[in-house]
N, C-alpha and C positions, 0 to 999 in steps of 0.2 A: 608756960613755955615762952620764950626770948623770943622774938623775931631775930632770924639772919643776919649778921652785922655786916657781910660784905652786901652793901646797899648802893645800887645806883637808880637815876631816874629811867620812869617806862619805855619814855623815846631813846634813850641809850642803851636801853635792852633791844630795843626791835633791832634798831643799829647793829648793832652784835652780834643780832639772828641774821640779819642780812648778807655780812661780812662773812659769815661760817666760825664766830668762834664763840659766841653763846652755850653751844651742846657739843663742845668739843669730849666731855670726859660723861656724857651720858645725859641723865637729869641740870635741866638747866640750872645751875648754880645760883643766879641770882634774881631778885626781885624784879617784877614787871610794874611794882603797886608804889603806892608814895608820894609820887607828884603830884598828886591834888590837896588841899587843905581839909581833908576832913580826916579827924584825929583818926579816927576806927580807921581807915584806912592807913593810915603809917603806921599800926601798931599789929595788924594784920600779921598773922603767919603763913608764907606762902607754903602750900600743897610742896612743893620740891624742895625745901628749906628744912622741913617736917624728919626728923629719922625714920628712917623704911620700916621700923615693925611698928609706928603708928602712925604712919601716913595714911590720910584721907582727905576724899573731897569735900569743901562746905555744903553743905543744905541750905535755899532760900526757899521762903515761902510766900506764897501770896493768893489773896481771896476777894474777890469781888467783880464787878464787872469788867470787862474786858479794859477798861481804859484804867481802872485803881490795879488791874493785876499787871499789867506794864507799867507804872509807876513803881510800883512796889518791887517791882523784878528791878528797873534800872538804878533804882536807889541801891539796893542791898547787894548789885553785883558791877556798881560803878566803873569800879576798876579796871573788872575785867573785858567790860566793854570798851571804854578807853584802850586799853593796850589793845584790845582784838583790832578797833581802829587803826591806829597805830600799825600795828603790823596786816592790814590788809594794801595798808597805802604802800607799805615796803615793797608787800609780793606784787601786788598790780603795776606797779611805778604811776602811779594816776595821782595825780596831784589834788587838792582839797574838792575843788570844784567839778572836777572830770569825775572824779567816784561818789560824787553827790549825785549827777547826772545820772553817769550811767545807772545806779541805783531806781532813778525815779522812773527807768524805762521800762519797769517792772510793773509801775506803778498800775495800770491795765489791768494786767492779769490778778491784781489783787481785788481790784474792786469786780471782775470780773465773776473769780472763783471763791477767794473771802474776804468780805468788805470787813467784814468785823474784826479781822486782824489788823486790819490799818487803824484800827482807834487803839487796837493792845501796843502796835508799833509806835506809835503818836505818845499814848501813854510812858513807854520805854523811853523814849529820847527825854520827854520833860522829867520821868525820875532821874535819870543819868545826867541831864544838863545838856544833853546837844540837839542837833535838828532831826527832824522825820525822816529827812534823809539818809542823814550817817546813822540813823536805824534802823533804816529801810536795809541800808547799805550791810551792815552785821548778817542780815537774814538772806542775801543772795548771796557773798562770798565768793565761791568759785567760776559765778555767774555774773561776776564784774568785770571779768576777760575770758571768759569759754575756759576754764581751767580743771580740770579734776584732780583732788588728791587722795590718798587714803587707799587703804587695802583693807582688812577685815576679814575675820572670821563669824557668821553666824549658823545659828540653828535655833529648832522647834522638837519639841520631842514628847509627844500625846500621852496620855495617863497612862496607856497601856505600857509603856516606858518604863513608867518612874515606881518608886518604892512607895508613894501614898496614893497613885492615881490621877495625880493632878497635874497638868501641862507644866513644862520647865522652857523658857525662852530665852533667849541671849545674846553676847559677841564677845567679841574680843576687838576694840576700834584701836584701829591701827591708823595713827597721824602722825602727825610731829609731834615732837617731845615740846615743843612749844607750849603746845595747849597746854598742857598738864597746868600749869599754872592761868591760865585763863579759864579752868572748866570749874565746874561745878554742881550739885544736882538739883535740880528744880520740883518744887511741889506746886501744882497750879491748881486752884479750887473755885473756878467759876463759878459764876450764877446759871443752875437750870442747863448742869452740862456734868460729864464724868470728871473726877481728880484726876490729875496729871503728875506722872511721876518721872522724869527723863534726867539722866545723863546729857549736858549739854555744857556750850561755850561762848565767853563774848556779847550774849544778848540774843543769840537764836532761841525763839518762842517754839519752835516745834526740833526735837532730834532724838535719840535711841532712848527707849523709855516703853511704859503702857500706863494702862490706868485701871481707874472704880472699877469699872466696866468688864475687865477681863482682858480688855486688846492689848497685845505685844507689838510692838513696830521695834524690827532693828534692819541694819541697811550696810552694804557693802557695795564696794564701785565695781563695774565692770568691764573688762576689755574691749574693744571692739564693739560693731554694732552700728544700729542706724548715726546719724551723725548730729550734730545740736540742732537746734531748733529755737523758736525764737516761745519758750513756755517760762511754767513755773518752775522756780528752781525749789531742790529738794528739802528743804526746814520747814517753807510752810506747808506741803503738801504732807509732811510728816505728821503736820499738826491736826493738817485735817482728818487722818487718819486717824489721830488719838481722842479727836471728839465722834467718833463712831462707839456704837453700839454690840455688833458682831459683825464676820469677815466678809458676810452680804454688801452689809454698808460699805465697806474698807473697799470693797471690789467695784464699785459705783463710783469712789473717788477716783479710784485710778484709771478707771475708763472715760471719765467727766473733765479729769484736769490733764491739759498735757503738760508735758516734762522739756525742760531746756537739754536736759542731757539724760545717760541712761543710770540707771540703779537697780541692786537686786532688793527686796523688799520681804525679812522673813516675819510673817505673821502665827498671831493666833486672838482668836475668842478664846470666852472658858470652855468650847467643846472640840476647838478644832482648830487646826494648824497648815499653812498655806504658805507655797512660796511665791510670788509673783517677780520677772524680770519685767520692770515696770522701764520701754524704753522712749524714744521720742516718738517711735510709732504705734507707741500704746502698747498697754500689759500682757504677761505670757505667763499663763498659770503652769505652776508645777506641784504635783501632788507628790504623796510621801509613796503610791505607788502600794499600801498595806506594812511598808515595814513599820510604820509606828514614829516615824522620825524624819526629820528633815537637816541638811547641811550644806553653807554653802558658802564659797568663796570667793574669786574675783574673775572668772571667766564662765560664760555663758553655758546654761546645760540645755535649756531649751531647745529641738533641733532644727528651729528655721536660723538660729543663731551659733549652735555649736560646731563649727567650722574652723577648718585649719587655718583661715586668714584672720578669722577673731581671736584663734587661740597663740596667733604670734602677737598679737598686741598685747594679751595678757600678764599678767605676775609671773614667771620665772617658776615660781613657791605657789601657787594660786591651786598647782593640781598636786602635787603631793601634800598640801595642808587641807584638804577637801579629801583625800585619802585617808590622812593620818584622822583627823575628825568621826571622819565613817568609825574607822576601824573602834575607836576608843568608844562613841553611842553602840556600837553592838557588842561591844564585850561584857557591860552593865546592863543590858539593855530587860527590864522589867526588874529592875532593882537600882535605878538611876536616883539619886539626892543632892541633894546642892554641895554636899560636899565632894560628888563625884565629879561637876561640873568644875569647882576652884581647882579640883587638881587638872583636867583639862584643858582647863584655859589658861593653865600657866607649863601648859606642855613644853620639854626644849628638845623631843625630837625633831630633830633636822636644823637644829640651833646655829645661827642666829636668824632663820627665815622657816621657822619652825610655828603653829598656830601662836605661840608667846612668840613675837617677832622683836629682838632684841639689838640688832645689829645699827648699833647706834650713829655710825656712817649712813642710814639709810634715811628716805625722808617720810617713811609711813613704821610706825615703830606702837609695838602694842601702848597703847596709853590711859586703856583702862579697861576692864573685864569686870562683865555685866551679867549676873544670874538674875531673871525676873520670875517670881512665884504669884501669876495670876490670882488666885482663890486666895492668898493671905495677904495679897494687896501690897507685896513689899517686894525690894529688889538690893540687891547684892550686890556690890563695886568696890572693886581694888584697883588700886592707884598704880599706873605703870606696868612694868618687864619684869621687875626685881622679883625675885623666887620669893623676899620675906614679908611684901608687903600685905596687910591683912585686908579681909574684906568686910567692909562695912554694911551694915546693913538700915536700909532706909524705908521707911513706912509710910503708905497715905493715911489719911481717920480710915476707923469703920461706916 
């Protein structure tokens, strides 16, 4: 397959995202990758370039101790780092030195709550070629100016569900169409720790994914609520999550580290399924209640936060795609398969702000749909909105 021939350089892409004419016809048109000398990289097929009944996202891998798996990660996903760069300098308007800083303000809470991601962070900038900082910088993001983006559809839905018995986890991550070309899915196989298997972007070590282990982590923004705070911002606390064991652990981090801003957090181990609204003033368990399922989307159910002042800040779409959700896990509901899920998650009731959020004027637009199979260690992603685009299927070892 040909790489794309309308070719320009990365910072003329960002440029273009900036100005609003990059995503003017949907799928961004052109390459982010190129400017650097390294040949694999110009010969690269970007993910949006790709035709829609074979698009998918790359697989990188990487194994060893925390400082060779951030090497390994920045080397083989260069590019995407770079542009993620690049276009964070655009959204912030922070100049080289200002988004190094602000970056390093973080610096605290990492050594605080995980020292050992600062040597994977460290690692990432020397595979990629840049500094600890603008790596640093990758992993807080929306925490470079108090920023949140993103809408999302997630759920959990317990054996008693599904057609073989065994937990079905997932989303549907609604961003910008930007990323799509900056993403990619990650295999992480540390030393004397579980596999990691995520969905992610740019150089973030922790994002929507699970592992060996059995834990699901996926995550969607929320309206309203306590207000920032001066914490961890949400990739590496993702991460911490994914080196847990079951939802006991998972619930210890989220009570242990606090949060810059807020997040919905839908989990599972292999026996059990948990929602947590995990906010600046710490976590707010939500149970499935006995129906067997959980769903959730960008305003608060919890009822110290489900209030009519949080639910004006909300998504528009946030409660009838939390509706339309429901309604489709109960109509399968103990006969549920991953192929009930693809069709799902490419729903276009209520189109173009429908769970397949399409409306390509918007700036949170489904950007890839996620089935994770716990017990068989593998996870399921389709690229984009497009109704034809297929779902790949991606594996950790046994």
């Amino acid at each position: 397959m040909e790489a794309h021939s309308n070719q320009f350089s990365r910072r003329g892409f960002v440029k273009s995202v900036a100005a609003g004419t990059a995503l003017s016809s949907g799928i961004a048109p052109s390459p982010i990758f190129g400017q650097s000398g390294d040949p694999a990289s110009q010969s690269r097929v970007l993910t949006s370039s790709q035709p829609v009944d074979v698009r998918r996202y790359p697989i990188y891998r990487a194994e060893g101790t925390h400082r060779e798996l951030g090497r390994q990660h920045g080397e083989q996903a260069k590019e995407h780092i770079l542009a993620h760069l690049d276009l964070l300098r655009v959204k912030t308007k922070l100049s080289d030195e200002k988004l190094k800083s602000r970056a390093m303000q973080f610096q605290p809470l990492f050594k605080k709550y995980c020292p050992h991601l600062i040597d994977e962070i460290k690692g990432l900038g020397e595979g990629c070629g840049i500094s600890y900082a603008e790596a640093l910088a990758t992993n807080i993001r929306g925490g470079l100016n108090s920023t949140m983006d993103g809408a999302c559809t997630t759920y959990a839905i317990s054996g008693r569900g599904t057609v073989d018995g065994e937990i079905l986890s997932g989303q549907n991550a609604d961003i910008s169409l930007t990323e799509i070309d900056l993403a990619y899915v990650l295999h992480l196989k540390p030393k004397n720790k579980p596999q990691i298997l995520i969905w992610t972007f740019g150089g973030m070590i922790g994002y929507h994914g699970m592992n060996s282990s059995g834990i699901g982590a996926f995550a969607n923004a929320l309206g309203g609520g306590p207000g920032p705070k001066y914490g961890m911002t949400h990739y590496p606390a993702k991460r911490l999550i994914l080196e847990c064991s079951n939802l006991d652990e998972v619930e210890q981090v989220t009570k242990r580290v606090p949060l810059a801003s807020n997040g919905n957090y839908m989990l599972n181990d292999r026996k059990k399924i948990l929602n947590i609204e995990w906010t600046t003033d710490g976590p707010k368990r939500i149970i499935d209640e006995g129906r067997g399922f959980l769903a959730h989307t960008n305003h608060f159910v919890c009822s110290e936060y489900a209030t009519p002042e949080n639910y004006a800040r909300s998504l528009k779409d946030s409660f009838p795609r939390l509706e339309r959700m429901n309604q489709l896990i109960q109509s399968r509901f103990g006969k549920l398969g991953v192929k009930d899920l693809k069709s799902f998650l490419k729903d276009s009731d209520n189109s173009p702000h429908g769970i397949c959020r399409s409306d390509v004027k918007n700036s949170s637009i489904t950007t890839a749909s996620i089935i994770s199979e716990p017990a068989k260690r593998q996870m399921h992603v389709a690229v984009g909105y497009e109704q034809g685009t297929p779902f790949e299927l991606y594996q950790m070892d046994d």
